[in-house]
Backbone as CSV, one residue per row, in Angstrom:
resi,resn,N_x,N_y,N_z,CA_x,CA_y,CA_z,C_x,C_y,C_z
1,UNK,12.559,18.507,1.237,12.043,17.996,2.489,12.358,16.507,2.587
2,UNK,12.645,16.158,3.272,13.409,14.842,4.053,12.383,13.754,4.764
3,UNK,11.765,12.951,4.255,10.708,12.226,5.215,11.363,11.132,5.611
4,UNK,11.447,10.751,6.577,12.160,9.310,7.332,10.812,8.403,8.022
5,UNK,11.054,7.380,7.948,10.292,6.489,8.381,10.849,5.504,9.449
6,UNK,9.669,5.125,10.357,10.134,4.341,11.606,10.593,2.870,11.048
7,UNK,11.367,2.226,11.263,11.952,0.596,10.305,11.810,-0.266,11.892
8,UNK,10.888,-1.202,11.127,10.452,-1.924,12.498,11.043,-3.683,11.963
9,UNK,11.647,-4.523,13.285,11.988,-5.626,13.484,11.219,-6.638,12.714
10,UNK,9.481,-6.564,12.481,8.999,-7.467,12.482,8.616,-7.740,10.924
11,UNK,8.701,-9.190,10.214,8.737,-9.130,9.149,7.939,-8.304,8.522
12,UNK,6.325,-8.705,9.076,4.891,-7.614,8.676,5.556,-6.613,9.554
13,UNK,5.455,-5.282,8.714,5.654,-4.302,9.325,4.115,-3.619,9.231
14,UNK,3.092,-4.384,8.692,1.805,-3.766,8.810,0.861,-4.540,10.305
15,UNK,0.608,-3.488,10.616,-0.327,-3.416,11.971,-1.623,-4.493,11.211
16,UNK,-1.914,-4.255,10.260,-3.895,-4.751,10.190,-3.516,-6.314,9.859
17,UNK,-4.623,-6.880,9.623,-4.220,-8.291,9.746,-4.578,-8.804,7.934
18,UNK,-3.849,-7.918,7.564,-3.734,-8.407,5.951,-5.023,-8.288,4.902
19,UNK,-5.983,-7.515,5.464,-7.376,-7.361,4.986,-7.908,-6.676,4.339
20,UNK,-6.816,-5.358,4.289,-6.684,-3.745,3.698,-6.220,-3.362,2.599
21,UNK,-6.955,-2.892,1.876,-6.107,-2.246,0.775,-4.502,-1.806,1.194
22,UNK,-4.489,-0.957,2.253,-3.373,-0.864,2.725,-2.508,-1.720,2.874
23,UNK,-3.084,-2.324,3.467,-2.022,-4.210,3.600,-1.576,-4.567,2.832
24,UNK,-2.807,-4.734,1.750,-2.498,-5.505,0.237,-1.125,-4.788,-0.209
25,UNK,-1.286,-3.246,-0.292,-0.309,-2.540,-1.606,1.020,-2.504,-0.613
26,UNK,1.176,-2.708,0.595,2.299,-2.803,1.739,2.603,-3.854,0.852
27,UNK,2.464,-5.057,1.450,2.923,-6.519,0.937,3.246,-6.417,-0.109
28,UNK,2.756,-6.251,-1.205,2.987,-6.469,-2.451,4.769,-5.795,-2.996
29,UNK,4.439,-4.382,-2.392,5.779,-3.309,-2.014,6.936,-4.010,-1.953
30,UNK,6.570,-4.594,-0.568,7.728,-5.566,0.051,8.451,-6.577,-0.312
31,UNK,7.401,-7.294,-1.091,8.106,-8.489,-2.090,8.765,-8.232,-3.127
32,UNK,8.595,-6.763,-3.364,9.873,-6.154,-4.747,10.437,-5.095,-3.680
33,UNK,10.445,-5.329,-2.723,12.060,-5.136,-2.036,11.967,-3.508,-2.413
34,UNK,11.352,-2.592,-2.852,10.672,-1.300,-2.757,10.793,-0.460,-1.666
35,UNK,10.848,0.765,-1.244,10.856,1.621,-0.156,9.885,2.617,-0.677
36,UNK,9.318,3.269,0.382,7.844,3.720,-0.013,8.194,4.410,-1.348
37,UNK,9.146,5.380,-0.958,9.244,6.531,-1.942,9.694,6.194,-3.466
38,UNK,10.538,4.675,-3.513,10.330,4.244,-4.210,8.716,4.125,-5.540
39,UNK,8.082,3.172,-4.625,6.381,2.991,-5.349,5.710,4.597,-5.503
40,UNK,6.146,5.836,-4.348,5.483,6.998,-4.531,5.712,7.470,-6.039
41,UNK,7.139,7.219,-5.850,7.895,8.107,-7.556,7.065,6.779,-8.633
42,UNK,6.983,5.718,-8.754,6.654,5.332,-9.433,4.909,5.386,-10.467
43,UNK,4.305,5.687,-8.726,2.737,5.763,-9.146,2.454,7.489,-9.398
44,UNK,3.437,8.028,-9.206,3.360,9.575,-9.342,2.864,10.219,-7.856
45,UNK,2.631,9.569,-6.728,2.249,9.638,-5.503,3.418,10.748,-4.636
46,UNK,2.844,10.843,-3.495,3.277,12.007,-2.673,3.969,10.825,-1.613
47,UNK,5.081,10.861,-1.238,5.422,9.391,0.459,4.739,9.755,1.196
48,UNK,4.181,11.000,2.114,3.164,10.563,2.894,1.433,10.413,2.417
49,UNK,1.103,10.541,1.080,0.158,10.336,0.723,0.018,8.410,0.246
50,UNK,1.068,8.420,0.222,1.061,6.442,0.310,1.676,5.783,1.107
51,UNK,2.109,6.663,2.371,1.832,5.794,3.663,0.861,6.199,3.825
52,UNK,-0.112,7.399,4.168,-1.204,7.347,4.791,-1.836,5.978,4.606
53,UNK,-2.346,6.034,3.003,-2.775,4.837,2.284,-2.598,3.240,3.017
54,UNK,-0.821,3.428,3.091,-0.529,1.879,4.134,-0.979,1.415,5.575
55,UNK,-0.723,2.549,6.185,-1.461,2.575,7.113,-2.668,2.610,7.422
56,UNK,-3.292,2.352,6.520,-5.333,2.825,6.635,-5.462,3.898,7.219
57,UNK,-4.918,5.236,7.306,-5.349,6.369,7.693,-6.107,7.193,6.560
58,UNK,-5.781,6.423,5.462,-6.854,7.305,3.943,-7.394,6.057,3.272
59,UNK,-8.231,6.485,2.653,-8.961,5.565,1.922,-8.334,6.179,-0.144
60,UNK,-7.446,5.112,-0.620,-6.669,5.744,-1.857,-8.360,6.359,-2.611
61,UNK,-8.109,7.642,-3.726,-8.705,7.620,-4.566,-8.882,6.386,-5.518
62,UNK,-9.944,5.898,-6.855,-10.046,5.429,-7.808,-8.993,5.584,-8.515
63,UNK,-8.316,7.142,-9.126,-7.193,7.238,-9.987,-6.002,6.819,-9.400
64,UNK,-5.686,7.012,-8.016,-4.455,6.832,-7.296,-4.487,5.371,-7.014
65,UNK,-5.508,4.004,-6.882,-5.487,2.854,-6.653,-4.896,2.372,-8.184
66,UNK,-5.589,2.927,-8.971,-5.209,2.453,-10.551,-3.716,2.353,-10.399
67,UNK,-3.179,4.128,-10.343,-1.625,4.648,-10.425,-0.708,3.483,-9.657
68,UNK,-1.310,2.609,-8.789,-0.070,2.320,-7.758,-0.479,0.949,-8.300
69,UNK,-1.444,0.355,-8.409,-2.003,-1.172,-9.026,-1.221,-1.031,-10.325
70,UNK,-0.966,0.000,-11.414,0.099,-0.294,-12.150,1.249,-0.277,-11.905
71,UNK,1.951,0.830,-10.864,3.476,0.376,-10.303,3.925,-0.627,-10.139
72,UNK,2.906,-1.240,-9.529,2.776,-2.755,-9.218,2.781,-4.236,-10.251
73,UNK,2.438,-3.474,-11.222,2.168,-4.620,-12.496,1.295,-5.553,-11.647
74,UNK,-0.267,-5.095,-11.442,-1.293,-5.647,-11.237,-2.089,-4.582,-11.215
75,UNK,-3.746,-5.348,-10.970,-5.012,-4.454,-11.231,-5.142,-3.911,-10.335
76,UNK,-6.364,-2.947,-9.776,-7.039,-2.625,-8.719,-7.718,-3.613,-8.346
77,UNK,-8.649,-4.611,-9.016,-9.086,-5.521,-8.490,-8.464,-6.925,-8.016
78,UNK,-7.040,-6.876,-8.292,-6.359,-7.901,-6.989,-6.054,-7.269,-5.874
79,UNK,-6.174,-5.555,-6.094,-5.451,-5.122,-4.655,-6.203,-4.871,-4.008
80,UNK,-7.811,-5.511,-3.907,-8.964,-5.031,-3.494,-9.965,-6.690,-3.169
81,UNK,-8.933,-7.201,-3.863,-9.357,-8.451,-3.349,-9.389,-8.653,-1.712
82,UNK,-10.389,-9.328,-1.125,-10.262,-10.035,0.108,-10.136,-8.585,1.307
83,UNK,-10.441,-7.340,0.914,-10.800,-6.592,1.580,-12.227,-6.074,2.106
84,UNK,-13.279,-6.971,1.471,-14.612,-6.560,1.746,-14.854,-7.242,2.909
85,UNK,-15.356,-6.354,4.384,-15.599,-6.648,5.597,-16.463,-7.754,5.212
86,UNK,-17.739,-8.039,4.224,-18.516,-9.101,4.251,-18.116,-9.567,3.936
87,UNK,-17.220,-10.262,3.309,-16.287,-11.209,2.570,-15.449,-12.148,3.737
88,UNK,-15.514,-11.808,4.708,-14.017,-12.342,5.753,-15.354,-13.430,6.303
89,UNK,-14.602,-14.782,6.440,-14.992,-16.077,7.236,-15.378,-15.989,8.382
């Protein structure tokens, strides 16, 4: 099965305003130059189970935040940083 994705103009290709777990593990993606399916194969993930994720349409499991916070060579708790609604200025 063949999943294609929409490739958009704008540098953020994320809709939320950087606040999201989703956001976070987008960005992070991006700066190692990564394509989803890339980070999917890496964290053992499904591509539309980590776009959902990018997109904030799922909220990742505990084991699956771990899985992709190590793809990443970082924790869950930087990729979770600065996402708590009470937390924002």
């Amino acid at each position: 099965m063949v999943v294609s994705h929409a490739v958009t103009s704008s540098p953020d290709p994320h809709p939320s305003d950087g606040r999201t777990v989703g956001a976070q593990i987008c960005r992070r993606r991006l700066q190692r130059d990564w394509k989803l399916r890339s980070l999917a194969g890496r964290a053992g993930l499904t591509v539309s189970y980590l776009s959902d994720i990018e997109r904030d349409r799922t909220i990742p499991s505990l084991p699956a935040l771990q899985r992709i916070a190590e793809a990443l060579e970082t924790n869950a708790r930087d990729l979770l940083r600065g996402t708590d609604p009470y937390d924002r200025p």
